[in-house]
N, C-alpha and C positions, 0 to 999 in steps of 0.2 A: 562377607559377600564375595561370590568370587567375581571375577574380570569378569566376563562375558554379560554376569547375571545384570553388573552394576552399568554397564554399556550399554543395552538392553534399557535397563528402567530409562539414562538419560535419552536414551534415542526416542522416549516416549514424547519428547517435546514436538515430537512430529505430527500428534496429535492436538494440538493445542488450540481450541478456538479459532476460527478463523481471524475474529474479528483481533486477535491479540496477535495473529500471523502477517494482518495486513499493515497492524502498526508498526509493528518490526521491519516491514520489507518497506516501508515509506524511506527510508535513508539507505544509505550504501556502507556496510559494514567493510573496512579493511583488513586485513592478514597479511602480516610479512612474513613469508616464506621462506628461508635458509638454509642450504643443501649442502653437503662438502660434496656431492657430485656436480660433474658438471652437464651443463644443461644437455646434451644429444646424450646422458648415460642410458642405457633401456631400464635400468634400475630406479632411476629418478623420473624420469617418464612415468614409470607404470605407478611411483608413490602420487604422481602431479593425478593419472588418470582415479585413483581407485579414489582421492580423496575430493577430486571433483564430482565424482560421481555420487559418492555419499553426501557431500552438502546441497547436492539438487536435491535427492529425495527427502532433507529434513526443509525446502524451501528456502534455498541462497544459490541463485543465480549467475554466474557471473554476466557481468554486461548490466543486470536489471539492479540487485540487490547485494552484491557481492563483489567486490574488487581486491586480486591479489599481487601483491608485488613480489616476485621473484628474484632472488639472488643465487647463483649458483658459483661451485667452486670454492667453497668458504670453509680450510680445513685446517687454518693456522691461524693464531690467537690474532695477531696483526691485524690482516684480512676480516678479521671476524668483529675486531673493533670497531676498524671504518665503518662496516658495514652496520651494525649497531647503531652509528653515530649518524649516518644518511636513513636509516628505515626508522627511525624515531623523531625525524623529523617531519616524518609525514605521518604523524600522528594515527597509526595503526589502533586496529582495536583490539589487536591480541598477535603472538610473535610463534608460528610454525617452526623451531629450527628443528636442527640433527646435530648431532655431535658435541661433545665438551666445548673445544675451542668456542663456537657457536653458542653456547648458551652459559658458557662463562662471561664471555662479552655482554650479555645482554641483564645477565644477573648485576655485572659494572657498572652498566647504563645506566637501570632503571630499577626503582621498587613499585613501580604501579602498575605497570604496561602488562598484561598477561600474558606470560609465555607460554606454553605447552611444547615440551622437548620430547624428540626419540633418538633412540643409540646413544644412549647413557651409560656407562655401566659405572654401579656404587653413587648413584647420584647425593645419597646421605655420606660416603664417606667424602666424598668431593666437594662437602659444604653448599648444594646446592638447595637440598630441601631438610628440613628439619627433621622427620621419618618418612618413609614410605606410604604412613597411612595418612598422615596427617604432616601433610607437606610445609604447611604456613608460610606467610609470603604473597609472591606474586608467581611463583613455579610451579611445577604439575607437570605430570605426562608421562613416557613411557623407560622403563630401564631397558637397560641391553645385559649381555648378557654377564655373568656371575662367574668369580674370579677359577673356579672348579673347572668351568671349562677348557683349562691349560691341560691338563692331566689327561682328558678328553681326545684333545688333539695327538697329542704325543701318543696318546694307544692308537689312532684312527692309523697314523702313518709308517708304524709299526705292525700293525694290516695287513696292509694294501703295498709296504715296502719293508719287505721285514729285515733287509740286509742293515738298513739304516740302525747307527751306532752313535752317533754323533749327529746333534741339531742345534740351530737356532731359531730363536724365537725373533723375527723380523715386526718392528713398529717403528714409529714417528715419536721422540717425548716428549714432543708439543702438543700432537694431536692426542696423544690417547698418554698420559701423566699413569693409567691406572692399570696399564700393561704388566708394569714389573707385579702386577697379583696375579695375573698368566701365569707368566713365570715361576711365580711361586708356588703354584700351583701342578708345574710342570715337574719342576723338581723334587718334587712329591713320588711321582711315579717314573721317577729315571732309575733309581736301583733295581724298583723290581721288575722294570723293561730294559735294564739291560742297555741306557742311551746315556751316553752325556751331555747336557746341554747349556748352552749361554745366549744370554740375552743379544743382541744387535740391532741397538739406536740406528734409524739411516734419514737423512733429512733430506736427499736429493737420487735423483738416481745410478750417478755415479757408486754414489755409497751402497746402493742396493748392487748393484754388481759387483763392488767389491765382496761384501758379504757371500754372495753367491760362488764369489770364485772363492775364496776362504775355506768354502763346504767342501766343494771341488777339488781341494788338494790334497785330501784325506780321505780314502774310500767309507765306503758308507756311511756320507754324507745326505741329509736331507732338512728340510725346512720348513718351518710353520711362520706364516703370516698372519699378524692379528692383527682386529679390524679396529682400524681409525680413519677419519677423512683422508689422510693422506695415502696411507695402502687403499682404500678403495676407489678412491682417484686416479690412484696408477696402478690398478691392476694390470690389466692389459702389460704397460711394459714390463712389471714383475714376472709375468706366466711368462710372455717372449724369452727372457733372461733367464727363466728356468729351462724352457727348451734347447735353447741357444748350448746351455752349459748341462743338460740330461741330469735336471735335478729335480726329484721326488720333494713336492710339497704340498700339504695340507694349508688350506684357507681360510681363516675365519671370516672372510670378507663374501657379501653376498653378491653372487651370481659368477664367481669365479670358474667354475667346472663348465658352466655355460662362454664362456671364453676361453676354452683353454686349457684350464689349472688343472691339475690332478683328481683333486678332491677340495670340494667344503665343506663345511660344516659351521652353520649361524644360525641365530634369529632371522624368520622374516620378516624385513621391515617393511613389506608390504604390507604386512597383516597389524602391524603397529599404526600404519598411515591410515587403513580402514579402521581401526579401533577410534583415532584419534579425532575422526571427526566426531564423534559424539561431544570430545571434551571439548572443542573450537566452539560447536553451536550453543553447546550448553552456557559458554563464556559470551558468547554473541548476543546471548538472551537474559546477560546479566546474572550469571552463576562467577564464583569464587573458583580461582586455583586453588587456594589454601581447605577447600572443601572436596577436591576430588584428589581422590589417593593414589599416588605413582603405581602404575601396574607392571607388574611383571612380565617378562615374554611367554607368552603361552604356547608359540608356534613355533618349530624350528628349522631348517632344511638341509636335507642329507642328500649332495650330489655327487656321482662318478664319473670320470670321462674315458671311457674305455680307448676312443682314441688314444689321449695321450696314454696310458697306463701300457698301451700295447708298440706304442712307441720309446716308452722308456723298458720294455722289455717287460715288465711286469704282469703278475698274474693277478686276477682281482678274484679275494675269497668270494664264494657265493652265498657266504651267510652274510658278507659287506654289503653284498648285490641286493640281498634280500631289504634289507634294511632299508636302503635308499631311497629317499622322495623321487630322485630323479636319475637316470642311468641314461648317458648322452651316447650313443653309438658312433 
């Protein structure tokens, strides 16, 4: 069955008897909510608006029928514990997060408590769920994106900067452990683009501008950011630090090019937060994780920033242009 189809059937609980709607809404169903962004992102805003929005139209109100605790800024396993450790004490009835760190913590905590996770990537090879169709457990929810999309990257910024000769691949290996399959992925397609490229761990952002100035010191230099709570947390000073030091880089991280960045290219995880209420209510109304199958990303988004591209001197192909969800002028 595909994604959509099977989202579609659970949303049909919106139909459901009144009389079996009304008993449901007689108590206050909880959701703990877990973000590695932080609360003013517009990225995590629009996941807060699309996924309230959808639990009104299947009948969970907040304020009436519906109460959720929010936690944001949660991008490091640490951080991710505590928070685990205080949102399960208030006895939630199923757990919203994002990210590894986020939903390794919470796999630590508990076997009962339902989770439903997005921006996963490899959620089976990371021990979280048993397969993709057939989760078992108390886990569920949405992957991100597949280790191929390294190789991906590396063409995109060969593009849009075709001087670029030398890259690294910029993460957190706290936050995203599943990066070096980027990687691996990337050096796939470095012989026959003509790039060499190496990894670059950064846990703060000192270490992000060191990396940066690294590139910097070797002409045709450029950089791919992949997306973990902590690169997308600190976007903003990443793209700075790319301006700052005139360096071409590709972002896995969503909403990048709309702040800034050169170019992205991800999953939208908006469109993961709108799927995902299907899976919350369906849990809400006494459905199994271990019954609803990890879906894959269906949606993706391809943005340009012709600003910067025309400040780092660049030309942008128009078969790139053509291509793109979004072209920022």
């Amino acid at each position: 069955m595909k994604r959509r189809d099977f989202i579609t059937l659970l949303g049909g609980a919106a139909a459901w008897p009144l009389a079996a709607r009304a008993q449901q809404s007689s108590r206050v169903a909880r959701i703990g909510w877990v973000d590695f962004a932080f609360e003013d992102d517009p990225g995590g805003r629009a996941r807060v608006e699309v996924f309230q929005r959808g639990m009104e139209k299947l009948g969970w109100t907040l304020g009436r029928n519906l109460a959720i605790e929010y936690r944001w800024g949660i991008f490091d396993i640490d951080k991710a514990r505590f928070t685990a450790a205080e949102l399960l004490k208030l006895a939630p009835d199923v757990i919203l997060c994002a990210g590894t760190p986020a939903t390794l913590a919470f796999r630590e905590a508990t076997s009962t408590v339902p989770i439903v996770f997005a921006s996963v990537s490899e959620p089976v090879a990371q021990g979280f769920v048993q397969s993709l169709a057939h989760p078992g457990g108390n886990l569920t929810g949405f992957s991100y994106m597949e280790p191929t999309i390294g190789a991906k990257w590396l063409d995109l910024i060969k593009q849009i900067a075709p001087h670029v000769n030398h890259t690294a691949l910029m993460f957190n290996p706290d936050s995203s452990p599943y990066s070096q399959l980027f990687y691996q992925s990337i050096e796939t397609a470095t012989t026959m683009l003509a790039v060499e490229a190496v990894t670059a761990p950064v846990h703060n952002l000192d270490e992000i501008e060191q990396v940066i100035t690294m590139l910097e010191d070797r002409p045709g230099g450029g950089l791919i950011v992949s997306p973990d709570g902590f690169t997308t947390a600190n976007r903003k000073s990443i793209i700075k630090l790319t301006e700052k030091h005139r360096m071409p880089a590709v972002y896995g991280v969503p909403g990048a090019a709309f702040d800034g960045g050169l170019i992205h290219y991800c999953v939208d995880l908006v469109d993961e937060y709108k799927s995902a209420v299907a899976y919350v209510d369906h849990i809400l109304r006494g459905g199994k994780p271990a019954d609803l199958p990890v879906q894959q990303p269906t949606k993706f988004s391809l943005a340009v920033n012709l600003k910067t591209a025309r400040a780092l001197g660049l030309d942008v192909p128009s078969t790139l242009l053509a291509r793109a969800d979004e072209v920022i002028e």
